[in-house]
C-alpha positions in Angstrom: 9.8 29.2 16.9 8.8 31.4 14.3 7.0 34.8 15.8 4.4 36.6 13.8 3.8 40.4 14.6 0.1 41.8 14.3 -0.7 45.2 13.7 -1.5 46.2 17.4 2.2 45.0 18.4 1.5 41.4 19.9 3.0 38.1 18.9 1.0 35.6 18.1 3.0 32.4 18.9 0.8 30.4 20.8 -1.3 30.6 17.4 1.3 29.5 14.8 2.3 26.7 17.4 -1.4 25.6 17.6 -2.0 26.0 14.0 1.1 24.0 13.4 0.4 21.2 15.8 -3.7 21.0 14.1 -1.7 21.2 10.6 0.5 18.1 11.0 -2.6 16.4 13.4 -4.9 16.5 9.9 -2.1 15.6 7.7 -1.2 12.2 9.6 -4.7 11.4 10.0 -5.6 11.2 6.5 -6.2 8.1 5.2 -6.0 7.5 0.9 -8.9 5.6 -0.2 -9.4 3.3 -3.0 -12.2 1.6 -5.2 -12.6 -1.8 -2.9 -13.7 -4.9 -4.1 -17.2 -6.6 -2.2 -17.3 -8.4 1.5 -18.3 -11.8 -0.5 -15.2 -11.3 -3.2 -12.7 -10.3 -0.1 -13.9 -13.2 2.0 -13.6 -15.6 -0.9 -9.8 -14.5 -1.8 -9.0 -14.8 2.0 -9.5 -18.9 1.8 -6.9 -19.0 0.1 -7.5 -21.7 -2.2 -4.8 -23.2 -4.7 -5.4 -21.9 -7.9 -5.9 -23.9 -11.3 -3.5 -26.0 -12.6 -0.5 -24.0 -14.9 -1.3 -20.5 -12.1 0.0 -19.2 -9.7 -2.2 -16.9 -6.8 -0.5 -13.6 -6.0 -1.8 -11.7 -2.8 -0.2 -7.8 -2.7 -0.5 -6.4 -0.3 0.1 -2.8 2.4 -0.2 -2.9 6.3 2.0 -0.5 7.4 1.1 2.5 9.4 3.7 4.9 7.4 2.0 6.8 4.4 -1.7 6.5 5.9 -2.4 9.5 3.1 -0.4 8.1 0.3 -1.7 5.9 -2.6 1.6 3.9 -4.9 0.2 2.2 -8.3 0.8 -1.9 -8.6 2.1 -3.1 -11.5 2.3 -6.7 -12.5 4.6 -7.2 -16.0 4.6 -3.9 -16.6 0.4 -3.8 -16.1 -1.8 -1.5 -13.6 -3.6 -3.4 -11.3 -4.4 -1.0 -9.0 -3.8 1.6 -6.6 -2.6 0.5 -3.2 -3.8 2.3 -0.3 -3.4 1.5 3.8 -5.3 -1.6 4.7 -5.6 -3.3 1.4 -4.7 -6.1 -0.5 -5.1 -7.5 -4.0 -5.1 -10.6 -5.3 -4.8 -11.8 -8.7 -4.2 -15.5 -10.5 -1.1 -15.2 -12.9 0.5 -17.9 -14.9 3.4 -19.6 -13.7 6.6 -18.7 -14.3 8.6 -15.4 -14.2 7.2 -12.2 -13.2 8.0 -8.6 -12.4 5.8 -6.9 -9.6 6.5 -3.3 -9.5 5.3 -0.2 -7.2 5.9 3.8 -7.8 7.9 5.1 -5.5 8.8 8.5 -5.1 11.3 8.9 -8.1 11.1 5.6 -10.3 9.3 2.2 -10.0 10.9 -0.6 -8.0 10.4 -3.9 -9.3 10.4 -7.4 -7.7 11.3 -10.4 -9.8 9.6 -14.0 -8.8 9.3 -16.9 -9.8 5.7 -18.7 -9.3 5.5 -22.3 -9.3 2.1 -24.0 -10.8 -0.7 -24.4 -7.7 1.1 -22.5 -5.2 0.0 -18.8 -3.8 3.0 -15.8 -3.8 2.5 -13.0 -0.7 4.5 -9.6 -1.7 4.4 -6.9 1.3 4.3 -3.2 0.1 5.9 -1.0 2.4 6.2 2.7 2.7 9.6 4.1 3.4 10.8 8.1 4.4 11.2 9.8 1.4 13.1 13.4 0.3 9.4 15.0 -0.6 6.8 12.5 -0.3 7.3 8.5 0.7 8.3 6.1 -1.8 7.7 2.3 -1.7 8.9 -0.8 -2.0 8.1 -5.0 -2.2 9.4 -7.8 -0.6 8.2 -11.0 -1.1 7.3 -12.7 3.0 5.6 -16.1 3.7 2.9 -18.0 3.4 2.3 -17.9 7.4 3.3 -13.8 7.1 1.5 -13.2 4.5 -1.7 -14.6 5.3 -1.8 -13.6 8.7 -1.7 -9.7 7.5 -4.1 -10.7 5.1 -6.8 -12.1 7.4 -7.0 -8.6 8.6 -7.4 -6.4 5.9 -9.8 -5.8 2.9 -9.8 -6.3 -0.5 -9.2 -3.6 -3.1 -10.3 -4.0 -7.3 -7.6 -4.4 -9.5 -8.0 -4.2 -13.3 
């Protein structure tokens, strides 16, 4: 414990201790928040219709309760779709074939590679992970049953 002496000669522990412990309380109650798409547009993605003929439907997306305050850019092929933030997910239609789905983490992206198949929807988890100074991120790709099961709970965030 660190001690802390005033000018009349008393410590002040119980302060730093409290200040501390109201410090770290804020800090893991902050939540990031991002630009979210509407109710109507959220509800619509979550039927989870096959898309068009020659595309593939990709759903990204973050439940995890690590990194609450912490917001990772989504890249697919090297383009921003959004900012990911607790809670969200985005879905996008993409041609099939190869891709690259990529997050910031705390150094350098990391990258996922798929392959999409025409008519069929893709679920990628973003996860937040300890870090050396903030938390990075990575993606895993996780079934259809998975993935739309954590879906059915969350809300939908705009991507670009």
């Amino acid at each position: 414990m660190v001690y802390v002496l005033v000018s009349n000669g008393y410590f002040v522990k119980q302060l730093f201790a409290r200040a501390s412990i109201i410090g770290v309380a804020l800090l893991l109650s902050a939540c990031a928040t991002v630009p979210m798409a509407s109710v109507e547009e959220s509800n619509t993605a979550k039927q989870f219709r096959s898309p068009e003929k020659g595309n593939s439907g990709l759903y990204i997306y973050r439940d995890s309760f690590i990194g609450k305050a912490l917001k990772k850019d989504l890249y697919i092929d090297d383009k921003f779709i959004g900012e990911s933030a607790p809670d969200v997910f985005f879905y996008k239609t993409i041609k099939a074939g190869e891709h690259k789905i990529s997050t910031e983490s705390e150094f350098s992206n990391n990258d996922l590679n798929i392959k999409t198949e025409s008519g069929k929807n893709y679920f990628i988890r973003q996860y937040i992970k300890f870090g050396v100074f903030v938390g990075g991120a990575n993606l895993e790709q996780v079934s259809e049953e998975e993935g739309k099961k954590a879906i059915s709970k969350l809300n939908m965030a705009v991507s670009h």
